[in-house]
BAFI-944718 format. One line per 10 residues: number of its first residue (from 1); their letters; for each residue x, y, z of C-alpha. Coordinates in steps of 0.5 Angstrom, whole numbers, plus 2048, in hexadecimal, padded with zeros to 3 digits. Layout:
N
NUM = a = X Y Z  ... $
This chain:
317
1 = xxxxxxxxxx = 7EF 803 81A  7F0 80A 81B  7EE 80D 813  7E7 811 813  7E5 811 80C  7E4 818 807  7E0 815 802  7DD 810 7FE  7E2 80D 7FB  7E6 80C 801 $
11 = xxxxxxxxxx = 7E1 809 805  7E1 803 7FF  7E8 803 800  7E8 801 808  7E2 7FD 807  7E6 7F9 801  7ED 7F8 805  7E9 7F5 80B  7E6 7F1 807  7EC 7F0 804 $
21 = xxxxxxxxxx = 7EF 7EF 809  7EB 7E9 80D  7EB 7E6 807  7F3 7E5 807  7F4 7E4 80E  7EF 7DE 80C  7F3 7DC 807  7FA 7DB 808  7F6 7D9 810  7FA 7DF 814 $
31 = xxxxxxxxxx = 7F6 7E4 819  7FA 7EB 818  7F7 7F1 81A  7F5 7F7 815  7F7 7FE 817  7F5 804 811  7F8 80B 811  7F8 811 80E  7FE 813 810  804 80E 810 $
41 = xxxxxxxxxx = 807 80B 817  80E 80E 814  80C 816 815  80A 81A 80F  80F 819 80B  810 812 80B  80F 80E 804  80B 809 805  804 806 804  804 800 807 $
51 = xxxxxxxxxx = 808 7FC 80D  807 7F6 811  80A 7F7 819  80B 7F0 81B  80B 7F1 822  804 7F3 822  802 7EE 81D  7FE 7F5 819  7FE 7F5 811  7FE 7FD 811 $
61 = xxxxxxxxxx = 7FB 801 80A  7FD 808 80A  7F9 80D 806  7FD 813 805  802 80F 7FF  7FC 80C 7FD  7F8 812 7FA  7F7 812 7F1  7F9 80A 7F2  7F3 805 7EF $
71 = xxxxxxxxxx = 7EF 800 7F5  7F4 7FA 7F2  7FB 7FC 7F3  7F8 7FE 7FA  7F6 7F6 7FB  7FC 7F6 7F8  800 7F9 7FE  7FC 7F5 803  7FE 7EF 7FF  805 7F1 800 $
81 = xxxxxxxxxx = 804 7F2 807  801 7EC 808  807 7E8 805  80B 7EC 80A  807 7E9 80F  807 7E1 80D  80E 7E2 80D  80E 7E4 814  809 7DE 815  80E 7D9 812 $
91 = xxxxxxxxxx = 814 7DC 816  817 7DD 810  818 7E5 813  819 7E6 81B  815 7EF 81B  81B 7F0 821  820 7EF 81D  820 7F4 818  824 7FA 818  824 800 813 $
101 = xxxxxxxxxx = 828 806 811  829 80A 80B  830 80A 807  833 80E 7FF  82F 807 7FD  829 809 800  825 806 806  827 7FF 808  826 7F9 80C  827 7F4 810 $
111 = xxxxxxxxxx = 825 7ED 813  824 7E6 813  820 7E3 80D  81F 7DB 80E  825 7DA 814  82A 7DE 80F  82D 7E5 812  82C 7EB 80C  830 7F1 80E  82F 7F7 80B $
121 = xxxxxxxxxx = 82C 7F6 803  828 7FB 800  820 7FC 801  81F 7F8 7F9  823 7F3 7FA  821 7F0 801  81F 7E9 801  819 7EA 805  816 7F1 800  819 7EC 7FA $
131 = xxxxxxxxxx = 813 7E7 7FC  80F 7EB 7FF  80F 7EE 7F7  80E 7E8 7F4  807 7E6 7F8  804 7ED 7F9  800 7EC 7F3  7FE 7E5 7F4  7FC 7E7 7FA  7F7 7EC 7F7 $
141 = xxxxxxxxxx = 7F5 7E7 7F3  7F3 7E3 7F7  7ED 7E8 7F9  7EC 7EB 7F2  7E9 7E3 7F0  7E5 7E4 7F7  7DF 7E7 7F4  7DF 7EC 7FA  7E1 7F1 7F5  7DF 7F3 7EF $
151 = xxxxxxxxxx = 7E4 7F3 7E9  7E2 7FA 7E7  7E4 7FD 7EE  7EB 7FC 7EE  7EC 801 7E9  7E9 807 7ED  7EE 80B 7F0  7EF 80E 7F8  7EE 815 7F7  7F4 819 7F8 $
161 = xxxxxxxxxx = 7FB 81A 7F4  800 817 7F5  807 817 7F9  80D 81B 7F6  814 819 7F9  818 820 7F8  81F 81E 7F6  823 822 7FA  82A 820 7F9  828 81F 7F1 $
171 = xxxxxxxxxx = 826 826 7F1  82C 829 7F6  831 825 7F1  82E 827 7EB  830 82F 7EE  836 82D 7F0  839 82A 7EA  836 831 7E6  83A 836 7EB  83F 832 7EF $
181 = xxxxxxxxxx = 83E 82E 7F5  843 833 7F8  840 83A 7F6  839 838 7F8  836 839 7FE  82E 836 7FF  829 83B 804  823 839 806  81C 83B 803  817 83E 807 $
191 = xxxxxxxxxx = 80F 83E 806  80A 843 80B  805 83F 80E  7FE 840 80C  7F9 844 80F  7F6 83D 811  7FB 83A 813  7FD 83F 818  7F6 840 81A  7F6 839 81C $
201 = xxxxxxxxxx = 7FC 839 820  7F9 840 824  7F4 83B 826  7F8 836 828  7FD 83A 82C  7F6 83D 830  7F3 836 832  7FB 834 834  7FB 83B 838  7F4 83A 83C $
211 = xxxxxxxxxx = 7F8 833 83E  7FE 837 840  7F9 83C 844  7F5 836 848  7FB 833 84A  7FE 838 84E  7FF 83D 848  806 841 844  809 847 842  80D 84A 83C $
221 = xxxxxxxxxx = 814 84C 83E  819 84C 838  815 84C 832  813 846 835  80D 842 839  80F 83F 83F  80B 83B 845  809 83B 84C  80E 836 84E  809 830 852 $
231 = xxxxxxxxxx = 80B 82B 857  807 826 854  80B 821 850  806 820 84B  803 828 84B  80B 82A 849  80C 825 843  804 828 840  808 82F 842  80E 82D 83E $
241 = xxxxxxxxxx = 80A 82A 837  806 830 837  80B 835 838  80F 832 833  809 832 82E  807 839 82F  80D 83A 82E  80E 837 828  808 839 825  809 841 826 $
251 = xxxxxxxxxx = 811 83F 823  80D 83D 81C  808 842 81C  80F 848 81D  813 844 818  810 841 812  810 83A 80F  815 836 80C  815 835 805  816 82D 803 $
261 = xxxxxxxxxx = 814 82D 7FC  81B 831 7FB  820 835 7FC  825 83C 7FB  82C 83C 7F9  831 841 7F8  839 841 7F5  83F 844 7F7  840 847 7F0  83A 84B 7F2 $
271 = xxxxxxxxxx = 83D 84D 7F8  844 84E 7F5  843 852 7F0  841 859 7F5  847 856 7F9  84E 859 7F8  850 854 7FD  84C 84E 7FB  84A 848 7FF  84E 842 7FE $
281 = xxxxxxxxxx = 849 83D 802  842 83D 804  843 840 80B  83F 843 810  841 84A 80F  83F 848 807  838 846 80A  837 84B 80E  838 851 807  833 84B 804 $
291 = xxxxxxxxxx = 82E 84C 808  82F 853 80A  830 856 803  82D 851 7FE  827 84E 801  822 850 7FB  827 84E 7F7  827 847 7FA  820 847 7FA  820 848 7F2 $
301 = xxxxxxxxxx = 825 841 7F2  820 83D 7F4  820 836 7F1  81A 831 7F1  81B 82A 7F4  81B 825 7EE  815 81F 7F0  814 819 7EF  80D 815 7EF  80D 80F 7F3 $
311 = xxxxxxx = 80B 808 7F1  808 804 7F4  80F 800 7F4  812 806 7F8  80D 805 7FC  80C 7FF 7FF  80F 7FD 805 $
């Protein structure tokens, strides 16, 4: 368990999902280990609160998409986990077996449920999260009659807001369809990165570049570092990951970050209307005049993703 707690409230939480947790490892008579994070397994854009990895038998509780959720529906998570982990137990799912991937349905999967092969079905309609759905709340239940926890203090919630998906395809869609899918050209947004952000990374191209210099030094040709190429195996692989990150960095500070939360467009019709010789398609001459002639423009045009608030129902995995 690798969390470090920033308050009260997160300290009851953790006390009360391991309590939780021997308490059910008792019950249904398994031996699974318990991993709480704050970020999940997956990357910082994963949309998960909750997973069971069978291949280390851990029950792992992510905190990120849990912010703004009450003490019980984070029990229930972890019961939803733990059905995850009986079906292993009984055979009834085999964690080697699983593949996933994302299609126009969504992300889907497949696998071997109790002996029979389920290729490719959508998330929600998978026999293993059908049934792990159906036993989650019986599991918290389980513990809620315990008297290991107080009624009272189910209803306190994790600090934090809640998770918000955009809807990216949803939003573009929506300005295709106004102006047409063939008139319209979408162009990334980009935001400055703040005094603090790049003070931070100042100081992590300083520590890399101490490094560099101790393990035999680099020089900056280019508009870019370079090292003192070293025979020692070991010494050129640190060389190379250093440099790479220094690099990088000083890349970030130069340019600015992208924008996530949306995006800018521009028409042809606005290009057209200034041609004598219009564009008939979105080529790479009518980028270039986007770029070079109406950048305030498409600064102007900038359309805000539409979001979703995630449920816990979105969020268990």
């Amino acid at each position: 368990m690798s969390i470090i707690p920033r308050n009260k409230t997160e300290i009851m939480f953790i006390d009360t999902i391991k309590k939780a947790h021997e308490f059910l490892n008792d019950k249904l008579n398994l031996d699974t280990k318990l991993d709480i994070e704050r970020v999940c397994y997956w990357g910082k854009d994963a949309f998960h609160s909750g997973c069971y990895y069978g291949g280390n038998n851990a029950v792992v509780i992510n905190f990120r998409n849990l912010y703004g959720f009450s003490l019980k529906t984070v029990l229930t998570v972890l019961g939803h986990e733990f059905r995850h982990a009986y079906q292993q137990d009984k055979g009834w799912i085999i964690d080697d077996g699983f593949k996933s991937k994302n299609s126009s349905k969504g992300h889907i999967e497949s696998g071997t449920w109790k002996g029979n092969y389920i290729k490719w079905v959508e998330y929600k309609k998978l026999p293993w999260e059908i049934d792990a759905r159906k036993f989650e709340e019986k599991y918290a239940e389980y513990f809620f009659k315990s008297n290991l926890i107080k009624k009272k203090d189910l209803k306190i919630k994790l600090d934090g807001d809640k998770t918000f998906k955009p809807l990216i395809d949803e939003t573009e869609e929506e300005i295709n369809n106004k102006f047409g899918q063939e008139n319209v050209q979408f162009f990334t947004h980009y935001l400055d990165y703040s005094k603090s952000e790049k003070d931070v990374m100042k100081k992590d191209i300083k520590s890399s570049m101490d490094i560099l210099k101790s393990l035999g030094g680099y020089e900056y040709k280019n508009g870019r570092y370079l090292f003192k190429w070293n025979k020692n195996k070991d010494i050129h692989i640190k060389q190379t990951k250093l440099i790479e990150k220094v690099n990088n960095l000083e890349n970030k500070i130069i340019n600015k970050k992208v924008d996530k939360k949306g995006f800018c467009y521009l028409t042809l019709n606005q290009i057209n209307k200034n041609l004598k010789k219009p564009f008939k398609t979105w080529s790479k001459k009518a980028v270039e005049l986007a770029f070079s002639d109406y950048a305030d423009l498409i600064k102007k045009q900038y359309v805000a993703y539409k979001t979703k608030e995630l449920t816990i129902r979105d969020l268990t995995s």
